[in-house]
LUMLUMDREN-2810 file (N, C-alpha, C; in Angstrom, 1 decimal):
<atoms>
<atom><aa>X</aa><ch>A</ch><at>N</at><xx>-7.4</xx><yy>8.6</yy><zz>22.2</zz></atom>
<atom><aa>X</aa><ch>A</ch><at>CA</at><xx>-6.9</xx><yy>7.6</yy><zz>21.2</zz></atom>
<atom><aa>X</aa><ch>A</ch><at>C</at><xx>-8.1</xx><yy>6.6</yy><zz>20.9</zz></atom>
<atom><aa>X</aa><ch>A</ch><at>N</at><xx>-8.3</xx><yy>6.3</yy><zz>19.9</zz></atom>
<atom><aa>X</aa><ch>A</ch><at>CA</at><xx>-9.0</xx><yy>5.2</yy><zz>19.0</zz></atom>
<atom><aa>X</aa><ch>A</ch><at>C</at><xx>-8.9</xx><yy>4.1</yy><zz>19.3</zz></atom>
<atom><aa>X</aa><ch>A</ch><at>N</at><xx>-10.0</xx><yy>3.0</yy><zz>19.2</zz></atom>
<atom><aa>X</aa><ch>A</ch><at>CA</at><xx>-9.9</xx><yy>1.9</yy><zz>19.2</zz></atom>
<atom><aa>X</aa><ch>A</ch><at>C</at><xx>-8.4</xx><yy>1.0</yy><zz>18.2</zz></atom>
<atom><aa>X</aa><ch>A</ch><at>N</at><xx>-8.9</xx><yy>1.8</yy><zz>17.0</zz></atom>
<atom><aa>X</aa><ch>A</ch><at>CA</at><xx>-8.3</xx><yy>1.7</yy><zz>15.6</zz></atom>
<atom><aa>X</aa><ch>A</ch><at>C</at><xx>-6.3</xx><yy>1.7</yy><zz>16.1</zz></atom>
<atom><aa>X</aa><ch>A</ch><at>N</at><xx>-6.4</xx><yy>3.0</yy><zz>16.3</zz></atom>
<atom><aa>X</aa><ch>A</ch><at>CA</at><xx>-5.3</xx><yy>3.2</yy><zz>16.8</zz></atom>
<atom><aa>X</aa><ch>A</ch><at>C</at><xx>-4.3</xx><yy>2.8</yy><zz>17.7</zz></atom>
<atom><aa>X</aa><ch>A</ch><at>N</at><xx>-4.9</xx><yy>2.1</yy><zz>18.8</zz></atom>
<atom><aa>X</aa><ch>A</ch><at>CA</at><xx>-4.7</xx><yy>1.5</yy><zz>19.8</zz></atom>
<atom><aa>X</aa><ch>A</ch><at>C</at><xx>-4.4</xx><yy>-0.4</yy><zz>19.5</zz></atom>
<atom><aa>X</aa><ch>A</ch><at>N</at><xx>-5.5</xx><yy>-0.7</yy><zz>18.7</zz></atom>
<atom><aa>X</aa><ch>A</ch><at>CA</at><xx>-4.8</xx><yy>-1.9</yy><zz>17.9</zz></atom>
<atom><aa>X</aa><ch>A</ch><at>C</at><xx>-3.8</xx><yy>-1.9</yy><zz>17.1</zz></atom>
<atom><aa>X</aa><ch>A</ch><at>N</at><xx>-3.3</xx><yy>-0.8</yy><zz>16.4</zz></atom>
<atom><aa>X</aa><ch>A</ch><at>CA</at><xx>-2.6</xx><yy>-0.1</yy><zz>16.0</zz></atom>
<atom><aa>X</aa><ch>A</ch><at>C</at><xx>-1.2</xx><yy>-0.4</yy><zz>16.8</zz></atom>
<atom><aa>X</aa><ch>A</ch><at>N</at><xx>-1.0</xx><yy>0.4</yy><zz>17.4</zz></atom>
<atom><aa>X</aa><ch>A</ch><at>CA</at><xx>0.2</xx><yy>1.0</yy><zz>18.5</zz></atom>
<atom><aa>X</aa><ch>A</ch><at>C</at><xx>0.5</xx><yy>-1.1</yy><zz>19.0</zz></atom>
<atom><aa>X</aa><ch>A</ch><at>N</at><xx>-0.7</xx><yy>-1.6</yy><zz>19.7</zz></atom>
<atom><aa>X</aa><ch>A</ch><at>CA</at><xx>-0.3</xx><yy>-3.0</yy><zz>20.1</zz></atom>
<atom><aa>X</aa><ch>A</ch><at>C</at><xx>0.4</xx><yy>-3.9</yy><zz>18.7</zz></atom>
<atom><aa>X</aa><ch>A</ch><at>N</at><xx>0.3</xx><yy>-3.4</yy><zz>17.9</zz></atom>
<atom><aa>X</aa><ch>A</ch><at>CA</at><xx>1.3</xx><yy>-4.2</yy><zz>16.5</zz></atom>
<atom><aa>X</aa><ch>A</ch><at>C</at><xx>2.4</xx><yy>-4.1</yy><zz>16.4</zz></atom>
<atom><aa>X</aa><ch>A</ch><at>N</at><xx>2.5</xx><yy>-2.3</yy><zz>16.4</zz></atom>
<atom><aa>X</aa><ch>A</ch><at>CA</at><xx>3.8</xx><yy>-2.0</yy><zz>15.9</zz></atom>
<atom><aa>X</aa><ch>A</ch><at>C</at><xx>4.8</xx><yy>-2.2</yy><zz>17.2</zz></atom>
<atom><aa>X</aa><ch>A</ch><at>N</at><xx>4.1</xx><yy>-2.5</yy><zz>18.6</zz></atom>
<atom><aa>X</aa><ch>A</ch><at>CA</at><xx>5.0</xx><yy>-3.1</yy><zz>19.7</zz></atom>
<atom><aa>X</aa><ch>A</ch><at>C</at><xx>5.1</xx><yy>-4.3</yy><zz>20.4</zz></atom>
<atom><aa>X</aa><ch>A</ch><at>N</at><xx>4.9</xx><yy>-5.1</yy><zz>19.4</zz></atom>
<atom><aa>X</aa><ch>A</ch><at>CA</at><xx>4.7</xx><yy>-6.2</yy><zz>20.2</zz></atom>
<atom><aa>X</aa><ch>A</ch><at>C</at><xx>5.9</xx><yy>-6.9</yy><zz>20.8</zz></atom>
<atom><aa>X</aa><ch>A</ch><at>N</at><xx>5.3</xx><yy>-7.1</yy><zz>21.7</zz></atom>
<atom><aa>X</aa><ch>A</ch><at>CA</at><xx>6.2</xx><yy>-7.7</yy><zz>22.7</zz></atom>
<atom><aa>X</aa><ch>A</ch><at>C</at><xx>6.2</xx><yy>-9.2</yy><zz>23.2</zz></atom>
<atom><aa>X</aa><ch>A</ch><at>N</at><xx>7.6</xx><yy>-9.6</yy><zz>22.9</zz></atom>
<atom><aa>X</aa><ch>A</ch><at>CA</at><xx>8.3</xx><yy>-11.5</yy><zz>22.9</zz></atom>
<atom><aa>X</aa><ch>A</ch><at>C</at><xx>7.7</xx><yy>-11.8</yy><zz>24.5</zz></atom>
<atom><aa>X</aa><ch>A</ch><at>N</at><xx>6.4</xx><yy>-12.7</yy><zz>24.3</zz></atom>
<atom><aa>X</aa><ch>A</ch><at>CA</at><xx>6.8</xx><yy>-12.9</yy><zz>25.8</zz></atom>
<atom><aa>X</aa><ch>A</ch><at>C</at><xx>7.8</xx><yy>-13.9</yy><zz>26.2</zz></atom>
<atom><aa>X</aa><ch>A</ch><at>N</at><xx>7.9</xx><yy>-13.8</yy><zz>27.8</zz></atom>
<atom><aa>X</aa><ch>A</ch><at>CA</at><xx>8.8</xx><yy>-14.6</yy><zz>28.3</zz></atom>
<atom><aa>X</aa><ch>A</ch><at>C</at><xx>8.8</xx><yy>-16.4</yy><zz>28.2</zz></atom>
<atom><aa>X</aa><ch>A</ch><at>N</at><xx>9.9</xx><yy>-16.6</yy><zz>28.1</zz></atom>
<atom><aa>X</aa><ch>A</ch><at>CA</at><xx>9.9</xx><yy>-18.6</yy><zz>27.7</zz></atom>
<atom><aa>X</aa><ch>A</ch><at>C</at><xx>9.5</xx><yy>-19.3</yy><zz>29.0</zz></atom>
<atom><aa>X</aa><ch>A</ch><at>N</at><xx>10.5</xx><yy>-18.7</yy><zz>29.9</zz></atom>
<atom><aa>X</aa><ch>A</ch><at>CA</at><xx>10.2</xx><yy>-18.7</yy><zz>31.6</zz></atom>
<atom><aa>X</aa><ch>A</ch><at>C</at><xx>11.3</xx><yy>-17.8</yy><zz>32.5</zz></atom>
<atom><aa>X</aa><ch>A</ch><at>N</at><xx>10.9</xx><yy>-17.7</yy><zz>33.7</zz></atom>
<atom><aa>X</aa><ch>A</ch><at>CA</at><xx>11.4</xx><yy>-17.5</yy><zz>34.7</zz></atom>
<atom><aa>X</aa><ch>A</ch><at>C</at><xx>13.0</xx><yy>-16.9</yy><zz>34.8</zz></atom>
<atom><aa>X</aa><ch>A</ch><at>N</at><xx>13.2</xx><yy>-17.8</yy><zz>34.2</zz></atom>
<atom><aa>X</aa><ch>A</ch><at>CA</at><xx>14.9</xx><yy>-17.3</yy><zz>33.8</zz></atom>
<atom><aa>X</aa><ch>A</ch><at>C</at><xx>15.3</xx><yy>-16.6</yy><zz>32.7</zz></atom>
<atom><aa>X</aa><ch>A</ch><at>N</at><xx>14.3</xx><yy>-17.0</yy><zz>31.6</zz></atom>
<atom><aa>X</aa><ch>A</ch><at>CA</at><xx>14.3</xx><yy>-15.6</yy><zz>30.6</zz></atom>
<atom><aa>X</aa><ch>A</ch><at>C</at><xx>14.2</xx><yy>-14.3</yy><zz>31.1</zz></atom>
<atom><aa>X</aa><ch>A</ch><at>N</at><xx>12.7</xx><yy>-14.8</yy><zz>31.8</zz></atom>
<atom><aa>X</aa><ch>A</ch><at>CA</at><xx>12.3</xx><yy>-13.0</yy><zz>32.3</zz></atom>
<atom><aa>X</aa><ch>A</ch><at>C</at><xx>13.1</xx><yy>-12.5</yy><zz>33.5</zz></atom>
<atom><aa>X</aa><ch>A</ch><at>N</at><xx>13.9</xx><yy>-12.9</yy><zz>34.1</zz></atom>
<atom><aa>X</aa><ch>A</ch><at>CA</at><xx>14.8</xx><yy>-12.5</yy><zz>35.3</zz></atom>
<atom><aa>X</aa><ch>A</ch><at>C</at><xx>16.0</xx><yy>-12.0</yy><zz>34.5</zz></atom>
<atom><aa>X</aa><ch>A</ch><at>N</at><xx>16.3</xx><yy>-12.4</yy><zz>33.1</zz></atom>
<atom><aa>X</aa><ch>A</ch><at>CA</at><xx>17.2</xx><yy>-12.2</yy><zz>32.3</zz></atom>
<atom><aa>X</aa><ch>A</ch><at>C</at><xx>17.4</xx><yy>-10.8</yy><zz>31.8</zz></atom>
<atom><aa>X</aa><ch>A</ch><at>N</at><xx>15.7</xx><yy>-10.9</yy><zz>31.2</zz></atom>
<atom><aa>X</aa><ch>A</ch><at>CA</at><xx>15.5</xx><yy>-9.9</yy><zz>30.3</zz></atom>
<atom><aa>X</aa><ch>A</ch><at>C</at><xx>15.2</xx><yy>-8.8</yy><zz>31.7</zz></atom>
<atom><aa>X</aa><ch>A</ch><at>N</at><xx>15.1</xx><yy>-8.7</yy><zz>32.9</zz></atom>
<atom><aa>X</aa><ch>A</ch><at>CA</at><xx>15.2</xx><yy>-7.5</yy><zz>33.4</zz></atom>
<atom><aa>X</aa><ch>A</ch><at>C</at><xx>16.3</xx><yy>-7.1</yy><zz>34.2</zz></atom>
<atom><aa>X</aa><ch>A</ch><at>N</at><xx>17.2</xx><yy>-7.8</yy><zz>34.0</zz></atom>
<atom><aa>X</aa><ch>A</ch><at>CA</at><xx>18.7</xx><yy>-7.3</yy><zz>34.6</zz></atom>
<atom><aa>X</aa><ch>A</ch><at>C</at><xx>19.7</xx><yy>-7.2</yy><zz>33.8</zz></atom>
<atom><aa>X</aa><ch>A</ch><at>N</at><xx>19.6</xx><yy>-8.0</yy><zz>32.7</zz></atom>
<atom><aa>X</aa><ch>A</ch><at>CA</at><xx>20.8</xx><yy>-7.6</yy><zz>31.3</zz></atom>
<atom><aa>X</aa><ch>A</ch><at>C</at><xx>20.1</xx><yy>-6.9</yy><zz>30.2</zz></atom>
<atom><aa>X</aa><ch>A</ch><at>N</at><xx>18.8</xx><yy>-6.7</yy><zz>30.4</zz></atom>
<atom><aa>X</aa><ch>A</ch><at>CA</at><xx>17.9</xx><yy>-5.9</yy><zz>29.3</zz></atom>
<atom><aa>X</aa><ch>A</ch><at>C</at><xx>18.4</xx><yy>-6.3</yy><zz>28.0</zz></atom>
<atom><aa>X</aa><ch>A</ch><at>N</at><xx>17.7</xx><yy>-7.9</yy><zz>27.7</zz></atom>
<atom><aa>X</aa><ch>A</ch><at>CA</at><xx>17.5</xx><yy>-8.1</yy><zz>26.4</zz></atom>
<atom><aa>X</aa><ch>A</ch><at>C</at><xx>16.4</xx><yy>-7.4</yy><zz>26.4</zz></atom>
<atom><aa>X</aa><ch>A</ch><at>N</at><xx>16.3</xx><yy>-7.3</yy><zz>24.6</zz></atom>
<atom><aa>X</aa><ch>A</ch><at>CA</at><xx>15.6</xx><yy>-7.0</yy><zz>23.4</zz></atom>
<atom><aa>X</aa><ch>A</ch><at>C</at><xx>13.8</xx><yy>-7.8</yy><zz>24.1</zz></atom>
<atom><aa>X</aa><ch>A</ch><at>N</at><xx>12.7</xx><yy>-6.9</yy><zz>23.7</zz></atom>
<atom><aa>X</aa><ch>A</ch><at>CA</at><xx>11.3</xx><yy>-7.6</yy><zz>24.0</zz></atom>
<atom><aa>X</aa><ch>A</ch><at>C</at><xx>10.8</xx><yy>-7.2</yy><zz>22.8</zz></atom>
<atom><aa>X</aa><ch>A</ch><at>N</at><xx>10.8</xx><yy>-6.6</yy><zz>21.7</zz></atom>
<atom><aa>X</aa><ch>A</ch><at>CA</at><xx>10.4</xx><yy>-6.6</yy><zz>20.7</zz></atom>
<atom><aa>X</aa><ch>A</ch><at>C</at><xx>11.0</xx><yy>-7.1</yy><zz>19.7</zz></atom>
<atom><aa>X</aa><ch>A</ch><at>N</at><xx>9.7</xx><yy>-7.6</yy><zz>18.6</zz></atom>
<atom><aa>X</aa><ch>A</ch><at>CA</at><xx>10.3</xx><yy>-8.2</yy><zz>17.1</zz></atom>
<atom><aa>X</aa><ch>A</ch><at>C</at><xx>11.2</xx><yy>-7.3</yy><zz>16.6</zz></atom>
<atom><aa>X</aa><ch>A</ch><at>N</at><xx>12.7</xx><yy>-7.7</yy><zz>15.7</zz></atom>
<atom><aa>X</aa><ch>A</ch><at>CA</at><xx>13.2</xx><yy>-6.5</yy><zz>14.9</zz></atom>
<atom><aa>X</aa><ch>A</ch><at>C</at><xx>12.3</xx><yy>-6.3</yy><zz>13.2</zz></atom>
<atom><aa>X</aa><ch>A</ch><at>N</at><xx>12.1</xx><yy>-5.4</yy><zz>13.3</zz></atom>
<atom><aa>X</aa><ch>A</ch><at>CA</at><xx>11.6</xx><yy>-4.5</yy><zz>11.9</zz></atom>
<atom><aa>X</aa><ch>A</ch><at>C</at><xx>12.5</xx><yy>-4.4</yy><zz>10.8</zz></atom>
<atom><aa>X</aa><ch>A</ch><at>N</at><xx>12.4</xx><yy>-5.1</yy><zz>10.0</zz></atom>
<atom><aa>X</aa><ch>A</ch><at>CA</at><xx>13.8</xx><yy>-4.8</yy><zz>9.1</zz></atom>
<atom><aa>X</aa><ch>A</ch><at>C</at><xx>13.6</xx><yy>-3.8</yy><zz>8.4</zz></atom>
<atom><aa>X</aa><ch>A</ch><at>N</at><xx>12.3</xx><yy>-3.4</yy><zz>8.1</zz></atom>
<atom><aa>X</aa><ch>A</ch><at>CA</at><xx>11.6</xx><yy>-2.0</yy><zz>7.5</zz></atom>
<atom><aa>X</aa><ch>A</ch><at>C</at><xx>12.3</xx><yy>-0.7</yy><zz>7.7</zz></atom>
<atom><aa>X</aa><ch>A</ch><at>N</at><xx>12.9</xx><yy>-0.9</yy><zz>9.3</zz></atom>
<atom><aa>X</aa><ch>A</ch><at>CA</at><xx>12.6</xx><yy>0.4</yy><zz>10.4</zz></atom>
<atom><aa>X</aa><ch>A</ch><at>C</at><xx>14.2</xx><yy>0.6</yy><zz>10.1</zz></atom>
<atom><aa>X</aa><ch>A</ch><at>N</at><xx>15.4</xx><yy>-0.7</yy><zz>10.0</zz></atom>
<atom><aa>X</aa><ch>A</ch><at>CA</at><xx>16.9</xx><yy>-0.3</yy><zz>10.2</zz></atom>
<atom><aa>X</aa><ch>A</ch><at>C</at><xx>17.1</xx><yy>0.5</yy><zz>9.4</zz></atom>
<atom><aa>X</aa><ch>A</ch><at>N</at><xx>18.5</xx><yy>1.1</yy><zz>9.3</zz></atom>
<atom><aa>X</aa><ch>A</ch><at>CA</at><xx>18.8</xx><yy>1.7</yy><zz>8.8</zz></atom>
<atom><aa>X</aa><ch>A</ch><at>C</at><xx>19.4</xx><yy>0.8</yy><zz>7.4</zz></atom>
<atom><aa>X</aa><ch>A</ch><at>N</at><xx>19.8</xx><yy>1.3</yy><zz>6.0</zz></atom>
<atom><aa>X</aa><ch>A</ch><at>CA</at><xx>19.7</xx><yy>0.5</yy><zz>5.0</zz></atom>
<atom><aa>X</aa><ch>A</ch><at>C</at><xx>21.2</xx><yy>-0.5</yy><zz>5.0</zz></atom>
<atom><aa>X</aa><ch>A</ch><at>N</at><xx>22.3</xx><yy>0.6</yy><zz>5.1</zz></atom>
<atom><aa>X</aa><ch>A</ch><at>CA</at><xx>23.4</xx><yy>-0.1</yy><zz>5.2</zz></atom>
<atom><aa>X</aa><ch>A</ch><at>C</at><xx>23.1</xx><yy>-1.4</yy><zz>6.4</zz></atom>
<atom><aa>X</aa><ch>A</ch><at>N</at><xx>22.6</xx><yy>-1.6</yy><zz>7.5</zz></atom>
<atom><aa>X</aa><ch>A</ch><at>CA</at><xx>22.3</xx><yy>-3.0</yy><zz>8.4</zz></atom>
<atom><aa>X</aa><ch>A</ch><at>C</at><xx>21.4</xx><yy>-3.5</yy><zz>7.6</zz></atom>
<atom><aa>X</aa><ch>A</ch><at>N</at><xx>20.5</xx><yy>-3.2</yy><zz>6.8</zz></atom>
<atom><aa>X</aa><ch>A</ch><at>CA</at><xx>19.7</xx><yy>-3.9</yy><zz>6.1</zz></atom>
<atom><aa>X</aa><ch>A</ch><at>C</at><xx>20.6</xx><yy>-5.4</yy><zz>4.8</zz></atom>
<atom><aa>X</aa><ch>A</ch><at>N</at><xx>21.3</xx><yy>-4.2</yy><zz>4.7</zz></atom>
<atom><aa>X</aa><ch>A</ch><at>CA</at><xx>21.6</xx><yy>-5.3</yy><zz>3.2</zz></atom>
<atom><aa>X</aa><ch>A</ch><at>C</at><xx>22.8</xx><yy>-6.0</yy><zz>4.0</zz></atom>
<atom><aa>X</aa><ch>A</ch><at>N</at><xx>23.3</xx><yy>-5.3</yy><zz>5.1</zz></atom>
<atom><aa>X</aa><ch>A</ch><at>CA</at><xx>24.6</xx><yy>-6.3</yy><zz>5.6</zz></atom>
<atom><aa>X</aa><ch>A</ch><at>C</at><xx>24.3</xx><yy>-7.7</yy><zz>5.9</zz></atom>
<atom><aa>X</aa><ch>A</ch><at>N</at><xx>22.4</xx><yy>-7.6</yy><zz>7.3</zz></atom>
<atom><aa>X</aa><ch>A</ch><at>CA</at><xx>22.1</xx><yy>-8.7</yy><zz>7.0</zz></atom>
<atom><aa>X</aa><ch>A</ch><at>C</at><xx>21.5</xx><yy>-9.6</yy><zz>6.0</zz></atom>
<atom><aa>X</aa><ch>A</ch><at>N</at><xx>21.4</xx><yy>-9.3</yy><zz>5.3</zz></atom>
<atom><aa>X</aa><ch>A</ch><at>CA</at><xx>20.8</xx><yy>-10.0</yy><zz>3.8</zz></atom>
<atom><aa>X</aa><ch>A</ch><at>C</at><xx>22.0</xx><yy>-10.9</yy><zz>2.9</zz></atom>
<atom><aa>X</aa><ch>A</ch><at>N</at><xx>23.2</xx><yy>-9.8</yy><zz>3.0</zz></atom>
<atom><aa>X</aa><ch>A</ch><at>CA</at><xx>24.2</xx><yy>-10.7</yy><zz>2.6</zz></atom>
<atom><aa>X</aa><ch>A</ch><at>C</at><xx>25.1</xx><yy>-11.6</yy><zz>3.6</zz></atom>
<atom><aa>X</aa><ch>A</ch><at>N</at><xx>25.3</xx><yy>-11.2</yy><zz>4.9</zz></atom>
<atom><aa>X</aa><ch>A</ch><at>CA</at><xx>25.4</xx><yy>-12.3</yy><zz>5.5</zz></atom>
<atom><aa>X</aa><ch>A</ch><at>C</at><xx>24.8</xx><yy>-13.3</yy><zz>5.8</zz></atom>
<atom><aa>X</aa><ch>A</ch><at>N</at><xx>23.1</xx><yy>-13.2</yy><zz>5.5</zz></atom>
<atom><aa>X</aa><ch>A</ch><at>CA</at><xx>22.2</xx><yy>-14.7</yy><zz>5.4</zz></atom>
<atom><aa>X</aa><ch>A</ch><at>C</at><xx>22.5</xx><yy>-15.5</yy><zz>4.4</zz></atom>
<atom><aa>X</aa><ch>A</ch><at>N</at><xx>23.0</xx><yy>-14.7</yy><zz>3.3</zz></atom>
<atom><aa>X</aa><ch>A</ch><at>CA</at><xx>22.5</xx><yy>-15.4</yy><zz>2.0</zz></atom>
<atom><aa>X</aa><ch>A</ch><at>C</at><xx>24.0</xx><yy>-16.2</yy><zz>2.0</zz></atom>
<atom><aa>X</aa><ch>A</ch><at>N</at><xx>25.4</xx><yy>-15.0</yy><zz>2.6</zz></atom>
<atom><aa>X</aa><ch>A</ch><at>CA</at><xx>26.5</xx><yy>-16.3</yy><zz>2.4</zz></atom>
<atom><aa>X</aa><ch>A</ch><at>C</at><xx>26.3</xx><yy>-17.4</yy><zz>3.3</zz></atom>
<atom><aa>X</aa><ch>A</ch><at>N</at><xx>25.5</xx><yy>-17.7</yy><zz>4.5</zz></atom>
<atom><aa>X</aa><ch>A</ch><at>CA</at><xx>25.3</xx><yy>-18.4</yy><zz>5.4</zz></atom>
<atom><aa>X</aa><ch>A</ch><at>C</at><xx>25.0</xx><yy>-19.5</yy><zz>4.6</zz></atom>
<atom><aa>X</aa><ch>A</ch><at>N</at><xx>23.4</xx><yy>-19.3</yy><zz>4.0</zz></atom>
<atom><aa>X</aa><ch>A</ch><at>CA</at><xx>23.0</xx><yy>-20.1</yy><zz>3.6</zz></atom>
<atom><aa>X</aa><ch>A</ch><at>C</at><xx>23.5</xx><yy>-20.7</yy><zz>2.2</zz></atom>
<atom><aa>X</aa><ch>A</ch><at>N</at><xx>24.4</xx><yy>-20.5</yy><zz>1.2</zz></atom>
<atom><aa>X</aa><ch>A</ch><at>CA</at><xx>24.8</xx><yy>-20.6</yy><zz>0.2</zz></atom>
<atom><aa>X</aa><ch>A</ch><at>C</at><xx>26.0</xx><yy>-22.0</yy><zz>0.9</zz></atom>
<atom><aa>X</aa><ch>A</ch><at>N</at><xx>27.0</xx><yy>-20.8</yy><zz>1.5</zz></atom>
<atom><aa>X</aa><ch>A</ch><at>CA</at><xx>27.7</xx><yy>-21.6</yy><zz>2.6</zz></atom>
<atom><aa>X</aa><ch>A</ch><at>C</at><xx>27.3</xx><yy>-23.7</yy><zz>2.8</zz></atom>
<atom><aa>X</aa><ch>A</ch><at>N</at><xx>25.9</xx><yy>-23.5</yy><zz>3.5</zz></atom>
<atom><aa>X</aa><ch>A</ch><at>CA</at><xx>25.6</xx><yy>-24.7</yy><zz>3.5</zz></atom>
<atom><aa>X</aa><ch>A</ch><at>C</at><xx>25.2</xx><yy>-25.6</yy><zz>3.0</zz></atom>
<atom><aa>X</aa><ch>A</ch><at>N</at><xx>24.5</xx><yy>-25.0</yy><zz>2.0</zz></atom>
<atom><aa>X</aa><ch>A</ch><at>CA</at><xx>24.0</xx><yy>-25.7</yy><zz>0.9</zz></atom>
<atom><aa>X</aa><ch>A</ch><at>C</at><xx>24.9</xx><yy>-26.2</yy><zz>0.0</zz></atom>
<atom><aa>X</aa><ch>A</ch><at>N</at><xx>26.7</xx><yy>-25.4</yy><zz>-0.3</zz></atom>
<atom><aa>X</aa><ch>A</ch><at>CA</at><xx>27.7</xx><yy>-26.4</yy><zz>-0.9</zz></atom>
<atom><aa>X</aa><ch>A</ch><at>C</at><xx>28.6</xx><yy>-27.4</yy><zz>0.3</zz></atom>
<atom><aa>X</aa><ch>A</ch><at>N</at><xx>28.2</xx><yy>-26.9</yy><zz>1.5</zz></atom>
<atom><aa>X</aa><ch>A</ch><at>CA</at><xx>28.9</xx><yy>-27.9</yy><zz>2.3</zz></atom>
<atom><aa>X</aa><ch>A</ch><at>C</at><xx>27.9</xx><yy>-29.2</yy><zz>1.9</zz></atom>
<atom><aa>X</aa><ch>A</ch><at>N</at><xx>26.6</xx><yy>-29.1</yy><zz>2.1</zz></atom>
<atom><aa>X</aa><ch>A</ch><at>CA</at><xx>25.9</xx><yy>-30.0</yy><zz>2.0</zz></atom>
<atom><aa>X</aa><ch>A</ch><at>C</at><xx>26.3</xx><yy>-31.0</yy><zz>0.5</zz></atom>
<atom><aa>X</aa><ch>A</ch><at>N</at><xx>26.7</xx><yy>-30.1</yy><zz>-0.3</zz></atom>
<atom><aa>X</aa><ch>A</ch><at>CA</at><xx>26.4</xx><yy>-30.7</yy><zz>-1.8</zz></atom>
<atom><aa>X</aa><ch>A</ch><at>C</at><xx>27.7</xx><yy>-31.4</yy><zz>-2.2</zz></atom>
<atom><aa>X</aa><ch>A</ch><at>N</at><xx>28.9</xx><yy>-30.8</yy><zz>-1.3</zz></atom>
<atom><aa>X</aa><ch>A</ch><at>CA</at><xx>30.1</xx><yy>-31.5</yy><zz>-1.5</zz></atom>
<atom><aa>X</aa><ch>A</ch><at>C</at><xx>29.7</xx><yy>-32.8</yy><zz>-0.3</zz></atom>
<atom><aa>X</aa><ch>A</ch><at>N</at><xx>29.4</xx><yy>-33.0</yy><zz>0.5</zz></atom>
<atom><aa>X</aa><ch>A</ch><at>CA</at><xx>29.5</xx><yy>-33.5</yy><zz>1.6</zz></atom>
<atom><aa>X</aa><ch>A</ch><at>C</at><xx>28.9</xx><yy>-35.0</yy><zz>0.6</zz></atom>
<atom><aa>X</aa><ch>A</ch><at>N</at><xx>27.4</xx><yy>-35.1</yy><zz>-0.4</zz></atom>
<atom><aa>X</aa><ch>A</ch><at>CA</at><xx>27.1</xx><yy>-35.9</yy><zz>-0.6</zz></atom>
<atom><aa>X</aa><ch>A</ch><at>C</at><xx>27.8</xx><yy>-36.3</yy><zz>-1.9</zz></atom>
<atom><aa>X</aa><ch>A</ch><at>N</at><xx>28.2</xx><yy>-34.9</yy><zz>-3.0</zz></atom>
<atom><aa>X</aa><ch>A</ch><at>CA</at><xx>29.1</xx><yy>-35.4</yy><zz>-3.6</zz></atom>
<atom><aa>X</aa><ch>A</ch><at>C</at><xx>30.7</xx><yy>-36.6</yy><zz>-3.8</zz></atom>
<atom><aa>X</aa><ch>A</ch><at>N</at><xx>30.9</xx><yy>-36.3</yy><zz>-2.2</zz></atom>
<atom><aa>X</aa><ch>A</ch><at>CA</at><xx>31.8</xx><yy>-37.1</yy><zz>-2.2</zz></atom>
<atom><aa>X</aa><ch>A</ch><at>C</at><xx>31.8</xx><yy>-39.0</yy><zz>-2.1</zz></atom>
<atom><aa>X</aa><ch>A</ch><at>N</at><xx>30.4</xx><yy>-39.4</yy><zz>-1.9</zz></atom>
<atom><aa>X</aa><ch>A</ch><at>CA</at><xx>30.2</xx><yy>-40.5</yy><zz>-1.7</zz></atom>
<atom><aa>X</aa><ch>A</ch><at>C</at><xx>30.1</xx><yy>-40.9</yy><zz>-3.6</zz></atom>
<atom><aa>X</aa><ch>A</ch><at>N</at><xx>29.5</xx><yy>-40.1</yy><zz>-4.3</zz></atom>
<atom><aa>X</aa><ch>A</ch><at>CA</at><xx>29.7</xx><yy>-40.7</yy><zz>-5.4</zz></atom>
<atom><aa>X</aa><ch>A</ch><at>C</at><xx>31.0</xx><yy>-40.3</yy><zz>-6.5</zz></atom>
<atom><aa>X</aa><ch>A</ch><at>N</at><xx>32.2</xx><yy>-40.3</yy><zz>-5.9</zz></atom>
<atom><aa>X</aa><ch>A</ch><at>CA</at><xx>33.5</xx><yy>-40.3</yy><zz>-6.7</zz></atom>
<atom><aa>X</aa><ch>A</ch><at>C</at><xx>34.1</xx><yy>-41.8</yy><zz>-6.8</zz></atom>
</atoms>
């Protein structure tokens, strides 16, 4: 294997390190997740599911927000 390649390989797996102590005692007995998610890599249907549950999230808050200030000028 390559230099090239090997820098390579360390991208496509990078790994979250630990916050502390309790994370990493965490992450090796309940086996969270140590890699970034790839949205590239899901499959498409989880792709757009999360996209549209961001987007109602964020839509969501931005009219809570708009009514919320709305209401001081009625």
């Amino acid at each position: 294997m390559t230099e090239s390649d090997n820098e390579e390989n360390n991208k496509t797996q990078e790994e979250l390190s630990s916050f502390n102590s309790a994370t990493n005692h965490y992450r090796n007995i309940m086996g969270a997740p140590t890699q970034k998610i790839d949205m590239e890599k899901m499959p498409r249907i989880l792709r757009y599911f999360g996209y549209f549950a961001f987007t109602i999230i964020a839509v969501g808050t931005l009219l809570f927000i708009v009514m919320y200030i709305w209401q001081f000028f009625r």
